[in-house]
C-alpha positions in Angstrom: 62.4 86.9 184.1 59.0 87.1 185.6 56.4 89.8 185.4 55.9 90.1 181.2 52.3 91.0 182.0 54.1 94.6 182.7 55.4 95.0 179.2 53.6 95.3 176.1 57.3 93.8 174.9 59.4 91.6 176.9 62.0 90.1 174.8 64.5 87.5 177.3 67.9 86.1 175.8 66.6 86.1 172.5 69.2 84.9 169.9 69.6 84.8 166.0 72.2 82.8 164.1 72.1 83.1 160.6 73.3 79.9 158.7 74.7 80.8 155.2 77.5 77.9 153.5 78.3 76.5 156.5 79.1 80.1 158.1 77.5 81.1 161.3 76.3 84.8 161.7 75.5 85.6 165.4 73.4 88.8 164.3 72.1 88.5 168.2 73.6 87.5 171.0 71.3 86.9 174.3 69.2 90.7 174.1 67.2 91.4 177.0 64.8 93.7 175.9 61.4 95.7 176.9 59.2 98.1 175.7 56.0 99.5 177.8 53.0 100.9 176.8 53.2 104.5 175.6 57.5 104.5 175.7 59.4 105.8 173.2 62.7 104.2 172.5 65.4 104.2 169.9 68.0 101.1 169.2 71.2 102.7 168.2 74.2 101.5 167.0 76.3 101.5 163.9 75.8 99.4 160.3 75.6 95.6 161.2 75.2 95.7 164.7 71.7 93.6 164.7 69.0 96.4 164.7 67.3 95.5 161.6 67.3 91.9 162.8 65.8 92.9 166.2 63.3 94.7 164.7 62.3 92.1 162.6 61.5 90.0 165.4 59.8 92.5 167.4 57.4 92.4 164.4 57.2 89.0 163.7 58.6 89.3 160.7 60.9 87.1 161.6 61.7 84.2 164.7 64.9 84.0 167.1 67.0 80.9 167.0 66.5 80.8 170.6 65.0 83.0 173.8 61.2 84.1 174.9 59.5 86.7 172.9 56.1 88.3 174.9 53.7 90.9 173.3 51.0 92.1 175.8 52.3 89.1 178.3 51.5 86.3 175.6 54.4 84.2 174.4 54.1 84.1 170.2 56.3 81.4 170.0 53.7 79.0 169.8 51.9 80.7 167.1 51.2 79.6 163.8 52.0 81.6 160.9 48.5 82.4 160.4 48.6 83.7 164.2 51.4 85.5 163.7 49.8 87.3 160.4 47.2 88.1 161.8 48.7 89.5 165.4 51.0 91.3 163.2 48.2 93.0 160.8 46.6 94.0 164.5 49.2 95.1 166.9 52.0 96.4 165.1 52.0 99.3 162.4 55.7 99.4 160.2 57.7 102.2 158.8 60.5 101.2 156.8 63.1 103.4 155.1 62.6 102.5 151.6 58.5 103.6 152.3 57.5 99.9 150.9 54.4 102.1 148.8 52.5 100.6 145.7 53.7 102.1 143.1 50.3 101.7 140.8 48.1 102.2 144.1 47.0 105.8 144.8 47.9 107.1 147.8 44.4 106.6 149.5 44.4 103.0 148.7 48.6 102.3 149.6 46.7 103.3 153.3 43.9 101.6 153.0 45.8 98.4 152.5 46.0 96.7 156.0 42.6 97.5 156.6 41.5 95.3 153.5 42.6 92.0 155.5 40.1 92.9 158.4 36.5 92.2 158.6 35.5 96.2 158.3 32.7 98.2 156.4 34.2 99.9 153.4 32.7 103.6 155.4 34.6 102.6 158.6 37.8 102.0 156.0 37.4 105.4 154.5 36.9 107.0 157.5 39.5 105.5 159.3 42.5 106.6 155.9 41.1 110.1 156.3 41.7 110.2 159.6 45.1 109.0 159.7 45.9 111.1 156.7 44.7 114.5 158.2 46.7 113.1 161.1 50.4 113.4 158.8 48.8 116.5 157.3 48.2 114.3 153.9 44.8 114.4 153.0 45.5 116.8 150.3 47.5 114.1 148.4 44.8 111.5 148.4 44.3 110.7 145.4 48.0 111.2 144.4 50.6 108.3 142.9 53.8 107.8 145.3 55.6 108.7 142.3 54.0 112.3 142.3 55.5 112.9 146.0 58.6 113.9 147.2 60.7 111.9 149.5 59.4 113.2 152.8 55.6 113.1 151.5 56.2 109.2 151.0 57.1 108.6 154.5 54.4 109.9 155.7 52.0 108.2 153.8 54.0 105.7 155.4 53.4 107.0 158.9 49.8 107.3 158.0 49.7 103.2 156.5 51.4 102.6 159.8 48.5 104.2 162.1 45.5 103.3 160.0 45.0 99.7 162.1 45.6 101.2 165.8 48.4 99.3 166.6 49.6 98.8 169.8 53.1 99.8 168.5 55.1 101.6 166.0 58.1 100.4 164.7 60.2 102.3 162.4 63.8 100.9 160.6 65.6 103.8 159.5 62.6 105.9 158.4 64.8 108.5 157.7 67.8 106.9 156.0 66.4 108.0 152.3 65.6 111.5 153.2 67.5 114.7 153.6 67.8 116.7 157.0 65.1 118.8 156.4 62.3 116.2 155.6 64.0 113.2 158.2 63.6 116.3 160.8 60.2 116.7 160.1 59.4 112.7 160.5 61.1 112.6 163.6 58.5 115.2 164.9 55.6 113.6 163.4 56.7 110.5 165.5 57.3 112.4 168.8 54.1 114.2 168.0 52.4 110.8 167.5 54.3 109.6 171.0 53.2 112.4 173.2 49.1 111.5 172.1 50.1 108.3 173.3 51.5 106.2 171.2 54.1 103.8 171.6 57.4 103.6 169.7 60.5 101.9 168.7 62.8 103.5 166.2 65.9 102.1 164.9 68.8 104.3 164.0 72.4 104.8 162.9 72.5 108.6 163.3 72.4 109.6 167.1 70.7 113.2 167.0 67.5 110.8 166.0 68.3 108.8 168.7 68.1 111.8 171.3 64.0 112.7 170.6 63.2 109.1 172.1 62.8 108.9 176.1 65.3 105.7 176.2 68.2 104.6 173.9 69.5 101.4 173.8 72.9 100.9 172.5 73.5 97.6 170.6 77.1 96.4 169.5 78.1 93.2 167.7 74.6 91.6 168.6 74.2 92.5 172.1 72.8 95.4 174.5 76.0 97.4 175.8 74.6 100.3 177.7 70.8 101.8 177.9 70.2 105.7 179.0 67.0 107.8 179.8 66.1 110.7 178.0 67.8 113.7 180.4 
């Protein structure tokens, strides 16, 4: 497929097979799959299906068996896994549903991690927490423990950990599968909030009325892309 230079994501036939005693798990089967700058798109589909596993190569967390993976129009195929560290640390912020916070690590610091790996005054560093903080209406909680927060305040530390590195895109695994329908409603609208000042975003989901804030949901079954639909 030509024209990848148009995508900040062009993912073509990509593949995973999972090799476990001898049994072969086909957790993808040929996705064809982009993302522009600034969309906002969901991956539904029920337990098992492959999201997870798709999002994991989207953020180089992990490699397909087989296919082309492009972000911004480069292939990272090639890359090393020092080149894929660092891309990651640069151009992709996470937000998993199990919050991934440092327990011992006060909530200023859990979002000052990513920045610790870049070459950055500690002032920019501070700056740049407080921002994203005030951004997910956190700042008040800065010197906090992630024990000392609720559910819904974790994830949005989480949001804020995700958004402190300007990444070209945010991609979020279930972030609301461990909260209740009043705090995963509020996340939803931070991220649509955070979508319509421009950022781009891919959410994974299970529950469709998430699925519905993003402007295109793709539908995956048994590994594979079975329908796609715009936001009406």
């Amino acid at each position: 497929m030509n024209g990848n230079e148009e995508w900040l994501i062009r993912m073509n036939g990509i593949t995973k097979i999972f090799l476990t005693e001898e049994v072969e798990t086909h957790a993808l089967s040929g996705v064809h799959l982009g993302v522009r700058k600034g969309e906002y798109v969901s991956i539904a589909g029920p337990s098992g299906c492959g999201k997870s596993t798709l999002l994991s190569i989207m953020g180089l967390l992990d490699a397909p068996t087989d296919g082309e993976y492009y972000l911004h129009g480069h292939p990272v195929a090639g890359l090393s896994f020092a080149q894929r560290t660092h891309m990651r640390n640069r151009e992709i912020g996470f937000i998993f549903q199990n919050f991934n916070l440092i327990g011992d690590l006060r909530v200023f610091e859990n979002v000052e991690l990513p920045l610790t790996y870049r070459n950055l005054k500690r002032a920019e560093r501070r700056r740049r927490v407080e921002e994203s903080l005030e951004r997910v209406a956190m700042s008040h909680r800065m010197n906090h423990y992630p024990a000392q927060l609720s559910g819904g305040q974790q994830q949005r530390v989480a949001v804020a950990r995700a958004l402190v590195g300007r990444p070209a895109i945010l991609l979020a695994d279930e972030p609301t599968g461990n909260l209740d329908s009043r705090n995963g409603g509020a996340v939803m609208e931070l991220l649509g909030e955070l979508h319509q000042d421009g950022s781009t975003v891919c959410i994974v989901t299970h529950d469709p009325r998430y699925a519905e804030h993003a402007e295109r949901n793709v539908h995956l079954f048994d590994g594979q892309i079975v329908d796609e639909d715009e936001a009406a």
